[in-house]
C-alpha positions in Angstrom: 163.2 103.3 54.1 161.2 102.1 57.5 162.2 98.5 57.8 159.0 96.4 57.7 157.8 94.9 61.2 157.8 91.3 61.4 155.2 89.4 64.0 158.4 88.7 66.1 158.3 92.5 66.4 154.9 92.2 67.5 155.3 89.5 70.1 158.3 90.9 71.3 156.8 94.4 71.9 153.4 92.6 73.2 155.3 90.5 75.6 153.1 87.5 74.4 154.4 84.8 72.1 154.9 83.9 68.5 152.3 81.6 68.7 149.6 83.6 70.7 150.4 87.0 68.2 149.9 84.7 65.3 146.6 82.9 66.6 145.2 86.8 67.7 146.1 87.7 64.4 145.1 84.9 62.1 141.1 86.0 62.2 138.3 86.6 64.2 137.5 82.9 64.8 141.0 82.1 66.5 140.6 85.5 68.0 137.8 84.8 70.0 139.7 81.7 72.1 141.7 84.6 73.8 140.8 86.8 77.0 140.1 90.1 75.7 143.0 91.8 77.4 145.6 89.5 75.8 143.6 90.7 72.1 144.3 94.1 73.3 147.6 93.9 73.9 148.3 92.4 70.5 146.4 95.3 68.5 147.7 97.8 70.1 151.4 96.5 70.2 150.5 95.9 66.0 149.1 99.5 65.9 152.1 100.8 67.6 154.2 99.2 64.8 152.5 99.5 62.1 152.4 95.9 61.6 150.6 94.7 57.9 150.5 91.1 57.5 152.8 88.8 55.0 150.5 88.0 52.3 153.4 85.6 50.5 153.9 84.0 54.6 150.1 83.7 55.0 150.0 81.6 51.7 153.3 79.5 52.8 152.1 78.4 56.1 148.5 78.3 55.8 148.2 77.4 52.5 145.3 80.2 51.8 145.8 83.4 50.8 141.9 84.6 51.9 141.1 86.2 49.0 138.2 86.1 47.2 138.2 86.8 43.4 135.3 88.7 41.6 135.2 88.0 37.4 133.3 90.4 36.3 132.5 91.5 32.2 134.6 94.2 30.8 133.5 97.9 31.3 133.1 98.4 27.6 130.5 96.1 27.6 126.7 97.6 27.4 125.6 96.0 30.3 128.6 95.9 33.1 128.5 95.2 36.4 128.7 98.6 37.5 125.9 100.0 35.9 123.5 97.5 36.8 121.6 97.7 40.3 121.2 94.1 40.9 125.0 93.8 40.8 125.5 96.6 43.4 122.4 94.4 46.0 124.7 91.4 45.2 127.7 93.5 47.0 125.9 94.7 49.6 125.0 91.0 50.9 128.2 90.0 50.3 129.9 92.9 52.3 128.0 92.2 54.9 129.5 89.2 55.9 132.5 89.9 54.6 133.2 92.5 57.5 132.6 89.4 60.2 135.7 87.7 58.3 139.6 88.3 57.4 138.5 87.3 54.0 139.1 90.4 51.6 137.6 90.6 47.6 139.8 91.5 44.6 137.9 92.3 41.2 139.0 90.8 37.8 137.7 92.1 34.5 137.3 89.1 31.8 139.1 90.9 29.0 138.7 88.9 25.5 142.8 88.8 25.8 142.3 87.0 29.7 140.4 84.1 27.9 143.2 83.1 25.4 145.8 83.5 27.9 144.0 81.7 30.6 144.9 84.1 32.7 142.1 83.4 35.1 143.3 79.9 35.4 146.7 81.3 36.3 145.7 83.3 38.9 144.4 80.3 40.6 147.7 78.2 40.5 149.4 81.1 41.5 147.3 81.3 45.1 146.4 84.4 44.8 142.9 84.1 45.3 141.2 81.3 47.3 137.9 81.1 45.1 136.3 82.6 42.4 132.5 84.0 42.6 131.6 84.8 38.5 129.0 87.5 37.5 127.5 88.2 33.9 128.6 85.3 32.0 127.3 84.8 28.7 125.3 81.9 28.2 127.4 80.7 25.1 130.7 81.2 26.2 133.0 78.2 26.0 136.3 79.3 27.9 134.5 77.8 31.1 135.8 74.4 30.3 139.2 75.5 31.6 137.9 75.5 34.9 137.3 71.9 34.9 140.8 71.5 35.6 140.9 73.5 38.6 140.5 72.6 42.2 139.6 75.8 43.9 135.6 76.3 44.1 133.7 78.7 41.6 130.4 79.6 42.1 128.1 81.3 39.5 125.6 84.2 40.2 122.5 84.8 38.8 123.7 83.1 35.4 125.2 80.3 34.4 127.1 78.9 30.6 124.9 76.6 28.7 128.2 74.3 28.7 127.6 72.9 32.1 124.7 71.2 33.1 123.0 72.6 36.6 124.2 69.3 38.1 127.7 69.8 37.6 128.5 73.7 38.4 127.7 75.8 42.0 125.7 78.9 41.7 123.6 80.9 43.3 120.7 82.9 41.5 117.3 83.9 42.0 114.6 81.5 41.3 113.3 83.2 38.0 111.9 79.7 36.2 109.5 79.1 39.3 108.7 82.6 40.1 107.9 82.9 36.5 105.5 80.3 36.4 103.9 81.3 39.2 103.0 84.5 37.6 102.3 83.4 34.4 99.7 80.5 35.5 98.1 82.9 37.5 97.6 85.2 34.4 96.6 82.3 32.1 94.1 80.9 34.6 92.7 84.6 34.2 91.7 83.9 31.0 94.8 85.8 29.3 95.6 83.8 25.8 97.5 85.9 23.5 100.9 86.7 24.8 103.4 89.2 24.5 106.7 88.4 25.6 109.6 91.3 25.2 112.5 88.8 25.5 116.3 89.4 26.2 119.1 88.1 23.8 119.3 84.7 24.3 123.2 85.4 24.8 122.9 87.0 28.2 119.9 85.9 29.5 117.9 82.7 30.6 115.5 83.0 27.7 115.3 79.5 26.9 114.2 78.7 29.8 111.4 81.0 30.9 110.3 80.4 27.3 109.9 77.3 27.7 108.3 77.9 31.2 105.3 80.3 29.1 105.1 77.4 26.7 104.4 74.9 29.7 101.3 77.0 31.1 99.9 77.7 28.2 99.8 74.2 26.8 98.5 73.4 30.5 95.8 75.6 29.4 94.9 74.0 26.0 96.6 77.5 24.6 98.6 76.5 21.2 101.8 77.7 21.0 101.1 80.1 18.1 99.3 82.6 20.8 102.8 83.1 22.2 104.8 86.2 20.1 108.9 86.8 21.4 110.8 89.9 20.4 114.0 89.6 21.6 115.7 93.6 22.7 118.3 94.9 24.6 116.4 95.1 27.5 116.3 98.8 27.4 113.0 101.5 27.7 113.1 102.7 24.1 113.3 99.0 23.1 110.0 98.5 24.9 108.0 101.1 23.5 109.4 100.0 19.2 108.9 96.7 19.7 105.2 97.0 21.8 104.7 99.6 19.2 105.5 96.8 16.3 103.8 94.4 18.0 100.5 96.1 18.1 100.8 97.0 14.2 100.8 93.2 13.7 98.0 91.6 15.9 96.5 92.6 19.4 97.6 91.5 22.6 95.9 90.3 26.3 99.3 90.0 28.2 102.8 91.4 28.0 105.3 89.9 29.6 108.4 91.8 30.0 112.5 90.3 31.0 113.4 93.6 32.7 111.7 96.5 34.1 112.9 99.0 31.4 111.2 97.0 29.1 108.3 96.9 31.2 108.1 100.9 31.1 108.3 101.3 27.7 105.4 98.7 27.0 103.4 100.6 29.5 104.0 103.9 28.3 102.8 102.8 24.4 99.9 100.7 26.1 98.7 103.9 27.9 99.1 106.1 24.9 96.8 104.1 22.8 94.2 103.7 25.5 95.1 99.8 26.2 95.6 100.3 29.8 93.3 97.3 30.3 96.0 95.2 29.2 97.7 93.9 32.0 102.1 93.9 32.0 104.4 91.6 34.0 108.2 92.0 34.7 110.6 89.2 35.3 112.6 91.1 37.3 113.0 94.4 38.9 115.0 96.4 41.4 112.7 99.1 42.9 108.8 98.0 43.1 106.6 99.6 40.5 104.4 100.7 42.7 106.4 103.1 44.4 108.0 104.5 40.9 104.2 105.1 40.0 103.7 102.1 37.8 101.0 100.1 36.9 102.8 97.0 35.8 103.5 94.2 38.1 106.7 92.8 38.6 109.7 90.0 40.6 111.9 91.6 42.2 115.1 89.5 42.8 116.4 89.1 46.5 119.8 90.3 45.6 121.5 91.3 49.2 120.3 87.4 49.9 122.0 86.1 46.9 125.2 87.8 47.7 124.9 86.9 51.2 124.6 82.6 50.7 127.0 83.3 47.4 129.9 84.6 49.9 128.7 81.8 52.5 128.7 79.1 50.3 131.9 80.0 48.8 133.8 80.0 52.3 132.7 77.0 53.4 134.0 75.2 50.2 137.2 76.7 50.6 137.3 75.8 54.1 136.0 72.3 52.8 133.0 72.6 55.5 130.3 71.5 52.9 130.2 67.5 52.0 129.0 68.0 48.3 131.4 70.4 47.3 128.9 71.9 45.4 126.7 75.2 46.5 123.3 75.1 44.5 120.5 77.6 45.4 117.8 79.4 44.0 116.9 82.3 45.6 113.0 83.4 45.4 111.8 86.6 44.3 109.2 89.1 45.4 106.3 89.6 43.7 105.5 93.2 43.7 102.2 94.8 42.3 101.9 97.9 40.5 99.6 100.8 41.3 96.5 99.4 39.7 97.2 95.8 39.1 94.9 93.1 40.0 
């Protein structure tokens, strides 16, 4: 077997030293403090070797291993991460700026079995990862408290458990409370007054919230809260055309407000059928602008390259210690896009 090439091997063969090699090598910051002929002679002396960094010696002496963990839900559940498109935007900010950096990312799936065991706790003790970004976390879930005793920064996306207050945990999401009220306010001060709202489960979503955000502008508006109906799906298109569907059978309607797009589409497509196109729809979130799918409705669409982007950001420079509040809180706003014949 090929005995493994050391950075003495490098230095040697570079004719530069221990130090200089290691400095070249460290990152792209350190990197930079070189003349560029000295950087070339230590790649292509590495190249020539085959040289691949210690990870175990990178841990020991510099105390970081740069690796950035990536909790993510299991793959059996309905919604993963890998199926949803808001998810992939959130990687594509983050590599991004992950290319300008010798960080790397490793993915961990939160298995039932990895909450007992604290295995996510573990992994942090055992340096393998530097921090911890967290996607999809159910609202109710009360594992989190383990991280309390952790040092290494966490940061939230998009969601964040009901456990913590928003004082006390970093995140990153988009601004969905303010860009909600925006939108309902506007519709309100339209004259709308009884509202349909096509919820998500309160489990994985920030129902409670924007609920409370409709209930706000509507009281604004001398609207009791009674004018407000909730149907709470799985954010899906055929939940959106059996619950609008159910909804008409029961009372009539002068705004629906949908939590996802799919929702959204199935209202509209019931709406349509029943010659209620006067109706007008909103979306709480969307990928791809209605408009340019051939939809009426209206919708926000979450900046999601951003929110990867500031979430990979905002992570370094706690693990680098750069930020004084060692916390990272920022809501990201959202585009509000029309559909093909909304107001």
């Amino acid at each position: 077997m090929k005995k493994k090439c050391t950075i003495r091997d490098v230095a040697a063969e570079s004719g530069l030293s221990i130090w200089t090699v290691s400095k070249v090598l460290s990152g792209k910051e350190s990197e930079r403090k070189f003349p560029e002929e000295t950087r070339r002679r230590v790649r292509d002396a590495a190249h020539k070797l085959d040289y691949v960094p210690d990870v175990n010696a990178q841990r020991f002496f510099r105390n970081r291993s740069y690796v950035i963990g990536i909790l993510v839900p299991p793959l059996e559940e309905r919604n993963n991460a890998f199926t949803d498109p808001h998810f992939a935007g959130i990687m594509l900010g983050l590599e991004a700026e992950l290319a300008k950096t010798p960080y790397n990312v490793m993915f961990f799936f939160n298995h039932e079995e990895f909450k007992k065991e604290r295995r996510y706790a573990e992994i942090f003790r055992s340096g393998m990862i530097d921090g911890l970004l967290i996607w999809g976390v159910h609202r109710s879930d009360r594992y989190w408290n383990q991280l309390r005793e952790l040092t290494q920064p966490v940061i939230f996306l998009t969601t964040t458990p009901e456990l913590f207050s928003d004082e006390s945990v970093s995140y990153v999401t988009s601004d969905y409370c303010e860009d909600a009220r925006r939108i309902v306010r506007s519709r309100i001060l339209g004259g709308s007054r009884r509202v349909l709202w096509l919820a998500g489960q309160g489990d994985t979503s920030i129902c409670s919230s924007l609920r409370q955000v409709i209930l706000d502008e509507l009281r604004a508006a001398g609207v009791p809260d009674e004018q407000l109906v909730v149907f709470c799906s799985t954010y899906d298109f055929e939940d959106g055309v059996r619950l609008t569907a159910k909804a008409l059978e029961q009372d009539s309607f002068d705004l629906v407000l949908a939590t996802s797009s799919p929702l959204a589409e199935g209202a509209q497509k019931v709406l349509d059928e029943r010659g209620l196109r006067r109706i007008p729809i909103v979306s709480f979130d969307c990928h791809l602008s209605p408009a340019a799918c051939g939809y009426r409705y209206s919708a926000l669409k979450p900046d999601d390259r951003e929110i990867g982007r500031l979430a990979f950001h905002g992570l370094v420079d706690l693990m680098e210690r750069k930020s004084e509040t060692r916390k990272v809180q920022i809501r990201v706003p959202a585009e509000f896009c029309c559909g093909t014949d909304a107001e």
